[in-house]
N, C-alpha and C positions, 0 to 999 in steps of 0.2 A: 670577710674582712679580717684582718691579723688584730691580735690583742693589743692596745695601746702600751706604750713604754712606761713601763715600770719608773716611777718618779723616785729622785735620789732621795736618800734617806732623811729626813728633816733634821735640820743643826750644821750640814756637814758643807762643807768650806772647799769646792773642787780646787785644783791644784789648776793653776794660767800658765805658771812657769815652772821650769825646771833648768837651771844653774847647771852650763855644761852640755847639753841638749843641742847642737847645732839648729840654725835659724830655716835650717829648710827642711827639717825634718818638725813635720804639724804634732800637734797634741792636744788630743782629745779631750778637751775643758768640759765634756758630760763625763767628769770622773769622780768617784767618789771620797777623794782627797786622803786618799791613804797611800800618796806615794813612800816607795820604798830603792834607795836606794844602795846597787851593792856593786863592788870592786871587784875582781877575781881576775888573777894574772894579767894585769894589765886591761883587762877588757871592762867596760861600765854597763852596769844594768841597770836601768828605769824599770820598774813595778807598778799597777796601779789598776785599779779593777772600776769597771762599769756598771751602772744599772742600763746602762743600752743592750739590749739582745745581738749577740756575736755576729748575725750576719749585718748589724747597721752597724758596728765596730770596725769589723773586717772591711767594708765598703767604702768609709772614712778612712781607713788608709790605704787602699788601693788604690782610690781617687786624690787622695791631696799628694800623696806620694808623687804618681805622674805627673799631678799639674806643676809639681817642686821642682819637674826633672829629672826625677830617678828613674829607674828601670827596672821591673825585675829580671832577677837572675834566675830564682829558683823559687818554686814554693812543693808547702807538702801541706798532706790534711790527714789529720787522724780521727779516731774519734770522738775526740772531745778536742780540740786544738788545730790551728792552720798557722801554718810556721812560712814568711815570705822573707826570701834575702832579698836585698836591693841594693843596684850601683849607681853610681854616679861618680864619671871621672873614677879616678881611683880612690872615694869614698866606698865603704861599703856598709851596710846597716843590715839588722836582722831583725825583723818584730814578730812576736809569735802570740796569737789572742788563744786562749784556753776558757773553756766554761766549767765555770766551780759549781758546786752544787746552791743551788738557789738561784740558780741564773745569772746572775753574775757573771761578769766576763772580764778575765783578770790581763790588762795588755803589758807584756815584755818588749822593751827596747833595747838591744844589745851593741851599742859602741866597740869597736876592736879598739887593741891598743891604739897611744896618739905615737908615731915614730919619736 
């Protein structure tokens, strides 16, 4: 049997929304409400880390992704990290899940520029 999911931290207030976020790309409401978000040449980054173990993360968006109608493009995996780009139409999105120490598993959303 696998070890049961780590329960989120007590007090903490997961993030539902995120302002900006297009409506078909899902988000993971088992998060530990410490979205961060940041700008850089045009492109937008969503931040936000999980108490879910990386492969119930990564599975969560591989699966809502498709049923949204994306596709991927490309994925890579490291050792600590699994980086998927995904299209749609001429949408493109990047999410890359990393595992921080303590298990934790911190998901990146990467927005390109809007034209």
């Amino acid at each position: 049997t696998s070890p049961p999911d780590k329960a989120p931290t007590a007090g903490v207030t997961p993030v539902t929304f995120i302002e900006g976020l297009p409506q078909d790309v899902p988000l993971l409401t088992e998060n530990n409400g410490d979205l961060r978000t940041q700008l850089t040449q045009g492109m937008t980054m969503y931040s936000f880390t999980s108490h879910l173990p990386a492969e119930k993360v990564t599975e969560f968006y591989k699966e809502s992704m498709l049923k949204n109608g994306w596709e991927i493009l490309s994925q890579s995996t490291g050792t600590n990290d699994e980086q998927y780009v995904y299209m749609k139409g001429e949408k493109r999105i990047t999410i890359i899940m990393v595992i921080n120490q303590g298990d934790t598993c911190m998901v990146s959303i990467m927005l390109p520029p809007t034209e």
